[in-house]
C-alpha positions as a LaTeX table, in Angstrom:
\begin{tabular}{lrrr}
\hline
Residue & $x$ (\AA) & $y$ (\AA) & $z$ (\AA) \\
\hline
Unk1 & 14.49 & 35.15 & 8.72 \\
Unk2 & 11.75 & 33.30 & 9.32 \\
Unk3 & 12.24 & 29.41 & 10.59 \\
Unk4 & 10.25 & 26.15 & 10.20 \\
Unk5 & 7.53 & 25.37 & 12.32 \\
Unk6 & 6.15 & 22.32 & 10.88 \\
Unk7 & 7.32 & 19.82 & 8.35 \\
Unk8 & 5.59 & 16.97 & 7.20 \\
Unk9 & 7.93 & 14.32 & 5.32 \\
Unk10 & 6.79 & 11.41 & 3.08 \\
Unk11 & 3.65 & 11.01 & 5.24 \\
Unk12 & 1.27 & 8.29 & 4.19 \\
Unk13 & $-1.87$ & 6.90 & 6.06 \\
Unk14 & $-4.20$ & 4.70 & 4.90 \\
Unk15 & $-8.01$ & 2.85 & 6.05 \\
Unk16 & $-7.82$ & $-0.15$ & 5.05 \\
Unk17 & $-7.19$ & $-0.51$ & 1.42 \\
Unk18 & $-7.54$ & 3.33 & 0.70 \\
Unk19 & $-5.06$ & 5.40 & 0.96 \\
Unk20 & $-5.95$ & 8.79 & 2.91 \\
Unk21 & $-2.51$ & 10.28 & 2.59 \\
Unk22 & 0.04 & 8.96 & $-0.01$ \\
Unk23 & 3.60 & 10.57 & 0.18 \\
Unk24 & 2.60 & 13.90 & 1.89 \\
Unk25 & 5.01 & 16.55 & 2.37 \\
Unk26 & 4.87 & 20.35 & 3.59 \\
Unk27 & 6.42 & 23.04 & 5.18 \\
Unk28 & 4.84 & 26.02 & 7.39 \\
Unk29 & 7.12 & 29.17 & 8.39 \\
Unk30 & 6.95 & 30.88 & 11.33 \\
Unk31 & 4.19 & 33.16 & 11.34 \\
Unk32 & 2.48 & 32.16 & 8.36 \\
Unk33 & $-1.11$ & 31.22 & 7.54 \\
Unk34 & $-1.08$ & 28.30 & 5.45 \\
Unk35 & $-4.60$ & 27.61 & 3.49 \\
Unk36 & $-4.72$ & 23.39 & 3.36 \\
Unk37 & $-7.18$ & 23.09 & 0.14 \\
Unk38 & $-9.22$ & 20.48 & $-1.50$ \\
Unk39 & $-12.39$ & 18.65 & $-1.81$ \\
Unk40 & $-14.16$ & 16.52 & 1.03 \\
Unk41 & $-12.35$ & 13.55 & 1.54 \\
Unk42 & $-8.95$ & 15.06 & 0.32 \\
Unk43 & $-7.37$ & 14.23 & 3.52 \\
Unk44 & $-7.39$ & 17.45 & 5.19 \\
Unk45 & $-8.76$ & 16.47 & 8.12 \\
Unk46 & $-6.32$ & 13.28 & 8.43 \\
Unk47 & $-3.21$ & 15.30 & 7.82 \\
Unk48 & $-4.30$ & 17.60 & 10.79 \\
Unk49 & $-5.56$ & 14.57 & 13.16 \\
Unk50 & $-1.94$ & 13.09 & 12.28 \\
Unk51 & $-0.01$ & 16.81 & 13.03 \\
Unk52 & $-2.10$ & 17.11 & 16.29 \\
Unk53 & $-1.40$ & 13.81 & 17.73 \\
Unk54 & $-5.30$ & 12.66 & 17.48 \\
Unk55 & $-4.48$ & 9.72 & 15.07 \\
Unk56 & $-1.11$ & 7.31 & 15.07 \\
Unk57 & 1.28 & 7.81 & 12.28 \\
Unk58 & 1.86 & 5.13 & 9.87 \\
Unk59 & 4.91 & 5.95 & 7.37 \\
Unk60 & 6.62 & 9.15 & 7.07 \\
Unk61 & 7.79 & 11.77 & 9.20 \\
Unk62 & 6.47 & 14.86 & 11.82 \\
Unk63 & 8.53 & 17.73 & 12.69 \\
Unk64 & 6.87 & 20.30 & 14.88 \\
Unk65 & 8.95 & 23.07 & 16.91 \\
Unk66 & 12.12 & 21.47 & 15.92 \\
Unk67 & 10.94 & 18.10 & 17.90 \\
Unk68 & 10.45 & 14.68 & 15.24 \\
Unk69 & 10.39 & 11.84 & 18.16 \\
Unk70 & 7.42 & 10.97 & 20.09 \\
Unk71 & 8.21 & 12.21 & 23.24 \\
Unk72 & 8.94 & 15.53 & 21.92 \\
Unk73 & 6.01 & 15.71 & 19.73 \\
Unk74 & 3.86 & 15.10 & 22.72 \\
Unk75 & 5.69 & 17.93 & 24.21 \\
Unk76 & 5.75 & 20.25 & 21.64 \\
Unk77 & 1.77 & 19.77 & 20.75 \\
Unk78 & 1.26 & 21.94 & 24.08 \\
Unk79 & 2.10 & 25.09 & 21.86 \\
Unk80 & $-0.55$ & 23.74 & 19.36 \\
Unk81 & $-4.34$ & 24.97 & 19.48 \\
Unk82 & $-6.80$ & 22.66 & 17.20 \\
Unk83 & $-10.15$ & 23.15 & 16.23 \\
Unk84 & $-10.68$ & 19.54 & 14.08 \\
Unk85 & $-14.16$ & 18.37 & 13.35 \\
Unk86 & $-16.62$ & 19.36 & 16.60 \\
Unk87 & $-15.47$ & 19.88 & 19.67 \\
Unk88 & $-16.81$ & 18.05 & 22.48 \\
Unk89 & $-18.82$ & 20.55 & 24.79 \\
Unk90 & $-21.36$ & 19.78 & 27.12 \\
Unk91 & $-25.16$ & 20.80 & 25.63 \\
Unk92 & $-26.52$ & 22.04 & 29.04 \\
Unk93 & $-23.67$ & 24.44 & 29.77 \\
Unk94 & $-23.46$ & 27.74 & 29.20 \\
Unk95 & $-20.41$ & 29.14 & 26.82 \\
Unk96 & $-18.71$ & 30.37 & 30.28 \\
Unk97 & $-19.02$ & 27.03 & 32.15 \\
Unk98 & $-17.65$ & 25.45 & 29.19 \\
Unk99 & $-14.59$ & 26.95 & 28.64 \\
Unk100 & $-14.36$ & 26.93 & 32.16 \\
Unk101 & $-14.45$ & 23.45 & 32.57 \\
Unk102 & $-11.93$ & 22.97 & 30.05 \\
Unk103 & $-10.05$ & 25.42 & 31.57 \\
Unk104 & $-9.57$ & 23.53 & 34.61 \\
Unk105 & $-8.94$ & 20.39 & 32.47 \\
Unk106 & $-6.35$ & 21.43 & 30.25 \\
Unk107 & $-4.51$ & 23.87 & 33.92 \\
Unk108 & $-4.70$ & 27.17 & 32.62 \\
Unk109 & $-4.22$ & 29.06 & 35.00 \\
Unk110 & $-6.46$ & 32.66 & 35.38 \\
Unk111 & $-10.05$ & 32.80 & 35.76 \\
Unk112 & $-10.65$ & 35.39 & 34.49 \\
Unk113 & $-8.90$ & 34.37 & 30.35 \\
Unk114 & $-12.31$ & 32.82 & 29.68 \\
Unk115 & $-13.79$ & 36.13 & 29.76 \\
Unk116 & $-11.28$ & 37.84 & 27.33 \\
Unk117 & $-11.28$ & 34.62 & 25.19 \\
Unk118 & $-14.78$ & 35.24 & 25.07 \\
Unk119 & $-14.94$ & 38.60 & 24.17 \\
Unk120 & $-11.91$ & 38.18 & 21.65 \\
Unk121 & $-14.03$ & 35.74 & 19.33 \\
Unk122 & $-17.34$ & 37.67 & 19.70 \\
Unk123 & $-19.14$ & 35.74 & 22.34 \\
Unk124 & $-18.76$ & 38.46 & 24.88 \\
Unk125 & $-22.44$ & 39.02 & 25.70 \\
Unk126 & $-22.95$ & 35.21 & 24.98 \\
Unk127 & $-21.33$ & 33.87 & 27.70 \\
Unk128 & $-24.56$ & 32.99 & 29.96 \\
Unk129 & $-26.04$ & 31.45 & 27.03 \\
Unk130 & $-26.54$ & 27.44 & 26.94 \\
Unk131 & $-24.32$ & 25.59 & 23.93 \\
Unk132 & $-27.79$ & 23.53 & 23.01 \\
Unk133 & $-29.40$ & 26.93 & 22.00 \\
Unk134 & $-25.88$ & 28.26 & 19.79 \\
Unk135 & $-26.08$ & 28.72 & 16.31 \\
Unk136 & $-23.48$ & 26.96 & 13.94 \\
Unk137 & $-21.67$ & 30.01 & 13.71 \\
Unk138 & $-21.62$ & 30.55 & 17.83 \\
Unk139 & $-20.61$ & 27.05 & 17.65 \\
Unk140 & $-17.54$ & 27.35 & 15.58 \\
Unk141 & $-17.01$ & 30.87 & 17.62 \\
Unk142 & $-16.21$ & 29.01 & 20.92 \\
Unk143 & $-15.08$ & 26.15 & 19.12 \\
Unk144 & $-11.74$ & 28.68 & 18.46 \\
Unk145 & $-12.10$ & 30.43 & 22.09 \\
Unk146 & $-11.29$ & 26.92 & 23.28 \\
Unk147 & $-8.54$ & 26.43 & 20.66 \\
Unk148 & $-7.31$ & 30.05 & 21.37 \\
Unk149 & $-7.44$ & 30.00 & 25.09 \\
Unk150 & $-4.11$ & 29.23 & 26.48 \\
Unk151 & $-2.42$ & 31.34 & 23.80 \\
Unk152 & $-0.53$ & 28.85 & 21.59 \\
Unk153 & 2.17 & 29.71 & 18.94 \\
Unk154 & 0.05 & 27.25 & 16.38 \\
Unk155 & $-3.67$ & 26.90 & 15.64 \\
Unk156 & $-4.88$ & 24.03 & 13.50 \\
Unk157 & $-8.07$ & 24.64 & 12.28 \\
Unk158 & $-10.04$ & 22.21 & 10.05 \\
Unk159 & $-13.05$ & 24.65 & 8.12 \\
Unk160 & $-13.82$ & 26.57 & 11.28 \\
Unk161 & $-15.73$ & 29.05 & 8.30 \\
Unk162 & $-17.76$ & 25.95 & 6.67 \\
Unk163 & $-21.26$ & 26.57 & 7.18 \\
Unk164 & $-21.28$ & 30.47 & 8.03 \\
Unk165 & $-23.28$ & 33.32 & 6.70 \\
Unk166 & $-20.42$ & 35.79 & 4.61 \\
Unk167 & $-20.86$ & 38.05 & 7.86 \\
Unk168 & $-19.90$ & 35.37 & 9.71 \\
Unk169 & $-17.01$ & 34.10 & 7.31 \\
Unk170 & $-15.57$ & 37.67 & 7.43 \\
Unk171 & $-15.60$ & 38.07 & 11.42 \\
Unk172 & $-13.73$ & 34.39 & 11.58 \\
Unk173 & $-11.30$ & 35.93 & 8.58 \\
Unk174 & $-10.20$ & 39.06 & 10.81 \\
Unk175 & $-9.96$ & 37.37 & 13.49 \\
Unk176 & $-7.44$ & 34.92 & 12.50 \\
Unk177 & $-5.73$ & 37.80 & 10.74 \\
Unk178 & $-5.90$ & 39.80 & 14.09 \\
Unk179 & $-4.63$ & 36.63 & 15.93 \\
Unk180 & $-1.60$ & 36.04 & 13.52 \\
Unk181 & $-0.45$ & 39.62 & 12.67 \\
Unk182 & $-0.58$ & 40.62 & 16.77 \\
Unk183 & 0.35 & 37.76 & 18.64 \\
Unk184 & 2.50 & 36.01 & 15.51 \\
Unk185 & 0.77 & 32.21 & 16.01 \\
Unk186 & 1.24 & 30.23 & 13.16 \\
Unk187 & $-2.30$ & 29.17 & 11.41 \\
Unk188 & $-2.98$ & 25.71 & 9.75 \\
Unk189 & $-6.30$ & 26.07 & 8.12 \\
Unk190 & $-8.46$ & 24.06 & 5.87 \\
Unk191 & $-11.51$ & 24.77 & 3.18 \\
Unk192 & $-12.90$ & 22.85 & $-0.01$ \\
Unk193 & $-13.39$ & 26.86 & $-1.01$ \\
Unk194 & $-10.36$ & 28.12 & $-2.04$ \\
Unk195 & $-11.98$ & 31.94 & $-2.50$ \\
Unk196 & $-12.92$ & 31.56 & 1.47 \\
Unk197 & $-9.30$ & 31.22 & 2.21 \\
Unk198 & $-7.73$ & 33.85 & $-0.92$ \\
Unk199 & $-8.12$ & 37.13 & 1.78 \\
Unk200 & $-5.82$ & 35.80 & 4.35 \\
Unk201 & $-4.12$ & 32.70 & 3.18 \\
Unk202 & 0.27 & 33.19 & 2.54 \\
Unk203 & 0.61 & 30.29 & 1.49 \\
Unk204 & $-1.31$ & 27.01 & $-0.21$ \\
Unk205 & $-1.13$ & 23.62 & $-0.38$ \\
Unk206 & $-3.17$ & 21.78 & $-2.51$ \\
Unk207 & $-4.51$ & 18.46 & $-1.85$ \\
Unk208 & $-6.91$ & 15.66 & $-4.07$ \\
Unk209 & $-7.39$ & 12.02 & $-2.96$ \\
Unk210 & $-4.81$ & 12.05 & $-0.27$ \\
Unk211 & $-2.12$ & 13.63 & $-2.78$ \\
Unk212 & $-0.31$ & 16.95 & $-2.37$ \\
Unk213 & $-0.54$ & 18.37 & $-5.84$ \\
Unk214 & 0.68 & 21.74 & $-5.39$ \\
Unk215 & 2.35 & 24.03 & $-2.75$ \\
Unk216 & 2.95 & 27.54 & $-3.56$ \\
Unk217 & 2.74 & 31.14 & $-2.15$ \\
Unk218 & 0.30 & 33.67 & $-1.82$ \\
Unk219 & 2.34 & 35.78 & $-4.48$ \\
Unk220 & 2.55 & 32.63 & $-6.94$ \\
Unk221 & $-1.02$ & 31.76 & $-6.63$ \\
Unk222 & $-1.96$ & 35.76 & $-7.53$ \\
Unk223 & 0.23 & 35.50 & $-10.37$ \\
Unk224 & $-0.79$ & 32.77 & $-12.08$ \\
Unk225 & $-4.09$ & 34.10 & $-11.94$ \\
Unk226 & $-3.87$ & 37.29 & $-12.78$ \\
Unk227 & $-3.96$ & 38.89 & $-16.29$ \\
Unk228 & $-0.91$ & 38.07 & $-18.84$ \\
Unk229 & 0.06 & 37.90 & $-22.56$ \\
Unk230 & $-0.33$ & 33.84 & $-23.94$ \\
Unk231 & 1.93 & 33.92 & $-27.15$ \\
Unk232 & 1.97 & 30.31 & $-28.77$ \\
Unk233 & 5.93 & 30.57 & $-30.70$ \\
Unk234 & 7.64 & 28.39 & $-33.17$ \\
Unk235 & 10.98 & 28.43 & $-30.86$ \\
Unk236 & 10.59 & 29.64 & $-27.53$ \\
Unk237 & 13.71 & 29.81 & $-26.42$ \\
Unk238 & 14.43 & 32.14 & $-29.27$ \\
Unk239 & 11.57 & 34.05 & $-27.84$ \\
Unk240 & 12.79 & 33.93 & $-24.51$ \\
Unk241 & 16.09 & 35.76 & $-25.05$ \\
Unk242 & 14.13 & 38.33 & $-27.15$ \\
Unk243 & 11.87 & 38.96 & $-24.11$ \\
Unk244 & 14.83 & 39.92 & $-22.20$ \\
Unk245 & 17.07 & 41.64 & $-24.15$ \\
Unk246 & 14.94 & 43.40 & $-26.19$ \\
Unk247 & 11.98 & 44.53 & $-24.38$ \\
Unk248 & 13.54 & 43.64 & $-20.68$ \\
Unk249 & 10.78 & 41.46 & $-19.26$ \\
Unk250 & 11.73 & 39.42 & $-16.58$ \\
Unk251 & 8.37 & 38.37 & $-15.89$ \\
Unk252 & 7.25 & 34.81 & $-17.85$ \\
Unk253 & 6.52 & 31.38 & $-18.01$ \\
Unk254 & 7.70 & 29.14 & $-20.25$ \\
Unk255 & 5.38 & 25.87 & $-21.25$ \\
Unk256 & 4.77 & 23.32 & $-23.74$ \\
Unk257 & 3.60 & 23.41 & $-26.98$ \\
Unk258 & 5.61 & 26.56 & $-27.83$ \\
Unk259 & 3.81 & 28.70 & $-25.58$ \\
Unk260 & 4.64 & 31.50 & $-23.26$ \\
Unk261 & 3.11 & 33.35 & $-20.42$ \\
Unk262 & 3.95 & 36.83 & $-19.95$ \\
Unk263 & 3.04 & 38.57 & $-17.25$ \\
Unk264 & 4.49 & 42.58 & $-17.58$ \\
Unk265 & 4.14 & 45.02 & $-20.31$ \\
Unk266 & 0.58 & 44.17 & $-20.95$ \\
Unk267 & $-0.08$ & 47.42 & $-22.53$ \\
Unk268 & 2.47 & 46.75 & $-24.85$ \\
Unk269 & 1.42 & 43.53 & $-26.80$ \\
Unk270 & 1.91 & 45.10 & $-30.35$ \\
Unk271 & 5.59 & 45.42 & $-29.46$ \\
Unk272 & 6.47 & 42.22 & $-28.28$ \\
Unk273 & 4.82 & 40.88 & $-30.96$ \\
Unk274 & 6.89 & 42.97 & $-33.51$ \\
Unk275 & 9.60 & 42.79 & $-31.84$ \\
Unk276 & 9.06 & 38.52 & $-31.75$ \\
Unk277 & 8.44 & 38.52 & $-35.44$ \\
Unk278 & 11.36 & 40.37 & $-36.20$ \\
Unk279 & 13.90 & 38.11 & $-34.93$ \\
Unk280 & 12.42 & 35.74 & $-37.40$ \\
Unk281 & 10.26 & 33.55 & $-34.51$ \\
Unk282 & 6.96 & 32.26 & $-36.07$ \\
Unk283 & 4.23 & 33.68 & $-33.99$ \\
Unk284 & 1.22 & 31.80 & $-34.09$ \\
Unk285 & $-1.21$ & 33.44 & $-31.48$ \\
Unk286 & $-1.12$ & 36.55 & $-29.33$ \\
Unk287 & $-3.71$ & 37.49 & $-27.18$ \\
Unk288 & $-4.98$ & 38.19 & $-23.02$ \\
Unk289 & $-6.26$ & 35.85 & $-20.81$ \\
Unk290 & $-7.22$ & 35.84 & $-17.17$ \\
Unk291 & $-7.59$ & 33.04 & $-14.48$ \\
Unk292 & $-9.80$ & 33.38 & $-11.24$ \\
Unk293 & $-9.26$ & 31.70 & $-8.30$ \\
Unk294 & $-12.32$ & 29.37 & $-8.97$ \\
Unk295 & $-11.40$ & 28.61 & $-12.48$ \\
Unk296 & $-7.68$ & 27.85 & $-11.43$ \\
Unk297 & $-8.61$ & 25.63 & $-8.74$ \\
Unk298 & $-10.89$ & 24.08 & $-10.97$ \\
Unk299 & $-8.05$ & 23.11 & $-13.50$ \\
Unk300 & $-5.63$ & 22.03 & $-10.72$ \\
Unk301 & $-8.27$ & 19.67 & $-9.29$ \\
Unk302 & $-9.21$ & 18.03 & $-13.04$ \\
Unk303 & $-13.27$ & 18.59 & $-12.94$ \\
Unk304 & $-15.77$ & 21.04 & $-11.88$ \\
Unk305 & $-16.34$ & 21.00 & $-8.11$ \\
\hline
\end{tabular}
């Protein structure tokens, strides 16, 4: 059974009279990846400055590895690897004598784990090539060697895939998937995309102005945007029990108005309506629908994007 890594409790932060983060609480599993979404200036990037220790708390709570006070916090942030905004490297060094340097910064010990960091994010044939001369995508490449270098059980990664060609989005994607199925770290990672994050994400939290408006699974996200049957019903608890016992669907949602979501049996709308009509339920509307990821997270935000 799978344990918690992280929990956030109640956490609020706030720049002078705006609030950043009002009342923010989550909670990352072992061995998940954990897609943080919303627009610029959601709070994203605070929430993961406050989780990695780059920006004092305010109000509210951290719990990382088990550890909530300071000193094990500090402690505990030694498992963590963070890519958040752009990480300081040196312009006239090359991608080797970078990670190098930090390297013998940070005491990892091993010479020779810059050269496998290298090759595992794709800069293996970069490595003699100066940082001033790197693309954006070679950029955010050894941005994650030097978050992925002393192999930590949790990355925190603020849109390392913001700005890069699809080739380059997809390379980033299996990588992280490579990094969490094999090795089991933990992944934190942000996007004002949701679609960028839909291949690999397990699980979704939802942020707008600082707010955490939704926090759901991989499996709840696909469901409630995948195909179902919208009936609009005079009494839907009526319809409810006629749902189960007589056609056996487990699978709905029930929601104001008189409406219902149902989300088996699609091939079979002509029978649940019958069957909803005959137990005397007024049925007002019957018909498919179908919700992409763009137009969900459209709707959940309240505008277009």
């Amino acid at each position: 059974m799978n344990d918690i890594l992280l929990h956030t409790e109640h956490v609020t932060k706030t720049y002078g009279k705006q609030k950043a983060l009002d009342d923010v609480s989550i909670t990352l599993q072992r061995g998940e990846i954990y897609g943080l979404v919303g627009n610029n200036g959601a709070g994203k990037t605070t929430l993961m400055r406050l989780i990695a220790g780059q920006s004092p708390m305010e109000s509210g709570e951290i719990q990382l590895f088990g550890g909530r006070t300071e000193a094990e916090l500090r402690k505990n942030r030694r498992r963590m690897g963070t890519l958040i905004e752009t990480p300081g490297f040196f312009s006239y060094l090359t991608a080797r004598e970078n990670l190098e340097y930090f390297r013998l910064q940070f005491g990892i010990p091993g010479k020779d784990i810059v050269e496998g960091t290298l090759e595992e994010v794709g800069l293996g044939d970069a490595g003699n090539k100066k940082y001033k001369n790197f693309s954006l995508g070679m950029k955010q490449r050894l941005g994650l060697a030097l978050a992925i270098m002393h192999s930590p059980e949790f990355l925190v990664l603020d849109e390392p895939i913001n700005g890069l060609d699809p080739e380059g989005i997809i390379e980033i994607r299996s990588l992280l998937q490579k990094i969490n199925s094999k090795k089991n770290v933990t992944i934190l990672i942000s996007s004002h995309i949701l679609p960028e994050l839909s291949s690999i994400a397990t699980r979704y939290g939802f942020l707008k102005n600082g707010v955490l408006l939704e926090e759901l699974s991989a499996q709840e996200l696909l469901r409630k945007c995948s195909v179902y049957v919208e009936l609009q019903v005079s009494d839907v608890k009526k319809a409810s029990v006629v749902l189960e016992t007589r056609l056996g669907i487990r699978n709905y949602q029930v929601y104001p108005d008189g409406y219902l979501h149902v989300f088996e049996k699609l091939d079979q709308v002509d029978q649940i309506c019958r069957e909803v009509v005959l137990a005397d339920i007024g049925l007002f509307s019957a018909h498919k629908q179908a919700m992409d990821l763009e137009s969900y997270y459209v709707n959940l935000m309240g505008g277009t994007q």
